[in-house]
C-alpha positions as CSV (number, residue, x, y, z in Angstrom):
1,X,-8.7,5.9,-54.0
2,X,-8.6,9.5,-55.9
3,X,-10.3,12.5,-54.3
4,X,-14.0,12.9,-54.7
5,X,-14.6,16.1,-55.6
6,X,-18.1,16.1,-56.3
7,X,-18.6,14.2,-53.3
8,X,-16.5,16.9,-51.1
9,X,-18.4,19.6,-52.9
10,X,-22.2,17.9,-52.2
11,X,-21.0,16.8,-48.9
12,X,-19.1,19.1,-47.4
13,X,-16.2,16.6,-47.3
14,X,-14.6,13.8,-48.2
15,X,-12.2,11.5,-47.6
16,X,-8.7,10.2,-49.4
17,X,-7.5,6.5,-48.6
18,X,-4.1,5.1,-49.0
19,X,-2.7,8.8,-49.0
20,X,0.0,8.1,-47.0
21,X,3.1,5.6,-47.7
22,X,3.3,3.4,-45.1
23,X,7.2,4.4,-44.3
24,X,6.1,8.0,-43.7
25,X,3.0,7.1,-41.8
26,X,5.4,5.4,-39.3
27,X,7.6,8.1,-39.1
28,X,4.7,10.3,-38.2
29,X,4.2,8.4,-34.9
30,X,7.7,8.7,-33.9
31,X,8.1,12.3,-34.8
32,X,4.7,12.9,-32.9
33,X,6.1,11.1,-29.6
34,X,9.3,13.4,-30.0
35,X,6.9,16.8,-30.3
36,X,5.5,15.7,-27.5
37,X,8.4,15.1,-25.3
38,X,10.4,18.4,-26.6
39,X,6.9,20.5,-25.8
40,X,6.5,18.8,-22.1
41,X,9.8,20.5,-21.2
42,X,9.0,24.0,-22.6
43,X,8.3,26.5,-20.1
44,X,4.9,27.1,-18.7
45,X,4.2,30.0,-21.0
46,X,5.1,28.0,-23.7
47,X,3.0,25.2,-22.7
48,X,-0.2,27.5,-22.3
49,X,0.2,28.6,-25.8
50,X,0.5,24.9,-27.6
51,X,-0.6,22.3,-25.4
52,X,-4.2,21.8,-24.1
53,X,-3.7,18.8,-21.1
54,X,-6.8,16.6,-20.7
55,X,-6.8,17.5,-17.0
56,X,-7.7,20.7,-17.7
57,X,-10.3,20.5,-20.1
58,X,-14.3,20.3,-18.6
59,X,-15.1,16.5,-17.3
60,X,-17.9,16.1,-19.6
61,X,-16.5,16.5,-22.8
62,X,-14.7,12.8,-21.2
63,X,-18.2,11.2,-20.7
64,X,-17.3,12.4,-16.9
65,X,-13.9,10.7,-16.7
66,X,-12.3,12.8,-14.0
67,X,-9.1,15.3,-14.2
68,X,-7.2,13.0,-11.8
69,X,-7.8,9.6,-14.1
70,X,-5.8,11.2,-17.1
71,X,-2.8,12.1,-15.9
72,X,-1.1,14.4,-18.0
73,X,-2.5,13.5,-21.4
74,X,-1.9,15.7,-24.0
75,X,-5.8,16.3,-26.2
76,X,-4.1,19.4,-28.8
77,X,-0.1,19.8,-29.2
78,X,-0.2,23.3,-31.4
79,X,2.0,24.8,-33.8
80,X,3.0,21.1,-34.1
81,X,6.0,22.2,-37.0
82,X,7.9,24.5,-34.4
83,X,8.3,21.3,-32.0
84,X,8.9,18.5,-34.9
85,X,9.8,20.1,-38.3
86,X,9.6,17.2,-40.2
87,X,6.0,17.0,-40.2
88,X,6.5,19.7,-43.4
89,X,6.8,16.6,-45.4
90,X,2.9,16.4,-45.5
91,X,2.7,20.2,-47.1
92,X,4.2,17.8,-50.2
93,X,2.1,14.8,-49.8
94,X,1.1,14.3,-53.3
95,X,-2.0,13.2,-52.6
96,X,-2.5,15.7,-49.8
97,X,-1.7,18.7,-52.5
98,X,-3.3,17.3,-55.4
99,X,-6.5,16.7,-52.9
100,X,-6.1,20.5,-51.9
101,X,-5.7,22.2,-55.0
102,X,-9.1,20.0,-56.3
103,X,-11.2,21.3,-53.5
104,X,-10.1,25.2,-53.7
105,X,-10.0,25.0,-57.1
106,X,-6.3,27.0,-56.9
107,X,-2.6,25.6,-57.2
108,X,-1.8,28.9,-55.1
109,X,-2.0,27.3,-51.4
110,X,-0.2,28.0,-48.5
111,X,-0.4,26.2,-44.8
112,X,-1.9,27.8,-42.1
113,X,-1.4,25.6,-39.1
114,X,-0.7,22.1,-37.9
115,X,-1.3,20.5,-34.6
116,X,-1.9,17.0,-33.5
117,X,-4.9,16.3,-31.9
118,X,-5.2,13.0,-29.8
119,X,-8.4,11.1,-28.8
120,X,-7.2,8.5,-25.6
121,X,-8.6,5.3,-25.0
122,X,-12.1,5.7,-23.1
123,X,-11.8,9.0,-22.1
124,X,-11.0,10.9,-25.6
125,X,-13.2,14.0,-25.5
126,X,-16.1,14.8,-27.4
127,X,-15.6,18.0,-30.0
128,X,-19.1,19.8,-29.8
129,X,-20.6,20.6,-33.5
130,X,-19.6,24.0,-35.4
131,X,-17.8,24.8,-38.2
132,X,-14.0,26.1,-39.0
133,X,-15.3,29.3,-40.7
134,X,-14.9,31.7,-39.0
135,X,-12.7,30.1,-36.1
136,X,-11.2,32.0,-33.1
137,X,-7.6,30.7,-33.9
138,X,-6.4,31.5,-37.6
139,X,-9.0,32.1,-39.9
140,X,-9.3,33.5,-43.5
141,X,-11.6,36.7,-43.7
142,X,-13.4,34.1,-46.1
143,X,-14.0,30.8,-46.8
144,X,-11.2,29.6,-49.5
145,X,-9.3,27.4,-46.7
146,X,-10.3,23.7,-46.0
147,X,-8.8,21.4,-43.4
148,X,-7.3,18.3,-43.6
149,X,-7.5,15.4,-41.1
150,X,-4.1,13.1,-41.4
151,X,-5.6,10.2,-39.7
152,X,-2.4,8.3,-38.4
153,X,-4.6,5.6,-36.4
154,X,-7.8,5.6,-38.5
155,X,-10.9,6.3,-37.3
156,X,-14.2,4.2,-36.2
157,X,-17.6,5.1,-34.8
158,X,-17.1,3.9,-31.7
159,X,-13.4,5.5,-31.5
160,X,-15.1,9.0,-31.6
161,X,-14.9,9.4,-35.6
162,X,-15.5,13.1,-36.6
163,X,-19.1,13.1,-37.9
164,X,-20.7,15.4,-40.5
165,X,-24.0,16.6,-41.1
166,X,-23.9,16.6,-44.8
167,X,-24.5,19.7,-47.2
168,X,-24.6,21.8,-44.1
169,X,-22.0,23.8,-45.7
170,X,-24.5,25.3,-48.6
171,X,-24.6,29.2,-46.3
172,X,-22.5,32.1,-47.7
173,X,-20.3,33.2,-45.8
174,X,-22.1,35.8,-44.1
175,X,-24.4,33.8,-42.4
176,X,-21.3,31.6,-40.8
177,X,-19.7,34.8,-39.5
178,X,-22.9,36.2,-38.2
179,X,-24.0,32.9,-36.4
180,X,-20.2,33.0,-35.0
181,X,-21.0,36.3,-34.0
182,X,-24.3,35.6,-32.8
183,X,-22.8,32.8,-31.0
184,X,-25.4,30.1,-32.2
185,X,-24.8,26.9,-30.8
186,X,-25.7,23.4,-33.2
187,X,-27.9,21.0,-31.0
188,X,-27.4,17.9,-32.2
189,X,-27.2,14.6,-30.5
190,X,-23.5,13.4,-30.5
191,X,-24.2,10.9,-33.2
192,X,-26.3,13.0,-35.6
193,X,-24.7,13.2,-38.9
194,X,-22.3,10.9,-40.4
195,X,-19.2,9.4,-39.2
196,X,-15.9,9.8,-41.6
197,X,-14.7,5.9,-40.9
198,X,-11.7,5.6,-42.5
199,X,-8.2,4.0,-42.0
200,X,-4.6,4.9,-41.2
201,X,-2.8,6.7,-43.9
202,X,-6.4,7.8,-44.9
203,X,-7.2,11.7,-45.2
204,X,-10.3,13.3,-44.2
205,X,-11.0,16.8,-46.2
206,X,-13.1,18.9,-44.8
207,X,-14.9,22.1,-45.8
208,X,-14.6,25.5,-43.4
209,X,-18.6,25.5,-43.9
210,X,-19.9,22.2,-42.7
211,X,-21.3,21.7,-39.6
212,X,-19.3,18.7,-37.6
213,X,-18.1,17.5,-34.3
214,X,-17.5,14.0,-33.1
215,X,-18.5,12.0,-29.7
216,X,-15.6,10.7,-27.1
217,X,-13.9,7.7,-27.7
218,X,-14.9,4.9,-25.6
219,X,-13.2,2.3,-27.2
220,X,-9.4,0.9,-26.6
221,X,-7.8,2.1,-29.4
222,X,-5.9,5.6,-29.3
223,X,-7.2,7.8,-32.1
224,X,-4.3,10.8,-33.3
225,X,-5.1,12.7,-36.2
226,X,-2.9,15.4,-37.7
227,X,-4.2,18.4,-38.7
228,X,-3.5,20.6,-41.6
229,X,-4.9,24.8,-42.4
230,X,-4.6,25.0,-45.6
231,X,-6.0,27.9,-48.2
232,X,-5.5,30.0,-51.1
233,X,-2.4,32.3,-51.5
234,X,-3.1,35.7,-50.5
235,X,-5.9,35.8,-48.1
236,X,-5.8,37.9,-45.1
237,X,-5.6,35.9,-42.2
238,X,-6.7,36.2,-38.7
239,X,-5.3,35.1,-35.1
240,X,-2.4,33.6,-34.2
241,X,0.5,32.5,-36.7
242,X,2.7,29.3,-36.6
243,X,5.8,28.4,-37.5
244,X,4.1,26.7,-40.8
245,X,2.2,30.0,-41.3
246,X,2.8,31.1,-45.3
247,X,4.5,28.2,-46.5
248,X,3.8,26.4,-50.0
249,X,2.0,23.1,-50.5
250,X,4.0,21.9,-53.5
251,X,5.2,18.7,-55.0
């Protein structure tokens, strides 16, 4: 299925099936497991700066699951292209790019990040609601950047499915930095909005502006998603620079 545009544009995002062949999509697992295994054996510094362990994230964002159930489970691996390089391949996804250059209306993009975020069976945290612009990690000064969610298991309702409240995005970009500044928080119910259901290989685009989060996963089914920092060439950026930082999305 093509990009939506107008859809991404009324929504606030949108979302891209069959965008990934299904030789590169099981590449993308193995590659991930091998990120994984060269970042547990980094030192601890190293570690601190890429990986966030379940253990040692707040209890309730697990539905109360405790530190000592999860073992050493990894929720964010960071700077995801400086432990597997290959994952560059998506910067030329063609449906990735063409998806891209639609939404920010330029064919001057660069990456930002990438890092693989992992929702576990039953105890996957919940991701409170706010939005990506302005964010405390690497931000444009304004809003031409979108993210993209490489979904490599899918995602369901019940698997703790990013939801979206739709249209949420319609603010200029002042108010988003002065309610960041202001530190407003969203109080919604963890399934307000709209859940982006979609299925492996699928992409999920989503704009800095709308408001979204997404509930814990309680079902049996492991839920990894990789995710993409993507915006126009030339923006000041802000915060910490990975290995991707700068370069191209081409075909």
């Amino acid at each position: 299925m093509p990009f939506d545009l107008q859809r991404y544009e009324s929504c606030g995002y949108g979302v891209v099936r069959d965008a990934v062949p299904a030789d590169l999509l099981a590449a993308m697992g193995e590659w991930l497991a091998s990120a994984e295994k060269a970042a547990r054996q980094c030192s601890a510094a190293e570690q601190a700066r890429d990986l966030a362990y379940e253990k040692d994230l707040p209890d309730a964002g697990r539905k109360g699951v405790s530190a000592t159930e999860v073992g050493d489970a990894i929720f964010i691996l960071g700077d995801l292209c400086r432990y597997a390089p290959q994952f560059s391949a998506l910067l030329r996804l063609p449906a990735l790019v063409h998806a891209c250059t639609l939404a920010l209306r330029s064919t001057e993009l660069i990456a930002h990040f990438m890092n693989a975020t992992t929702k576990h069976p039953r105890f996957g945290r919940a991701i409170g609601w706010h939005r990506d612009f302005p964010n405390g990690y690497l931000s444009g000064t304004d809003s031409r950047f979108l993210r993209v969610m490489v979904c490599l298991d899918g995602m369901a309702e019940h698997g703790g499915a990013t939801r979206f409240l739709p249209g949420s995005h319609r603010v200029d970009d002042g108010y988003a930095i002065a309610e960041k500044r202001g530190g407003a928080k969203h109080p919604y119910a963890a399934h307000h909005g709209v859940a982006a259901e979609c299925g492996p290989g699928d992409l999920v685009l989503i704009h800095p502006k709308v408001i979204h989060g997404g509930p814990a996963n309680t079902c049996d089914v492991t839920r990894r998603n990789v995710i993409v920092q993507a915006g126009v060439a030339g923006m000041e950026l802000v915060g910490e620079q990975e290995a991707v930082t700068g370069w191209r999305l081409t075909l």
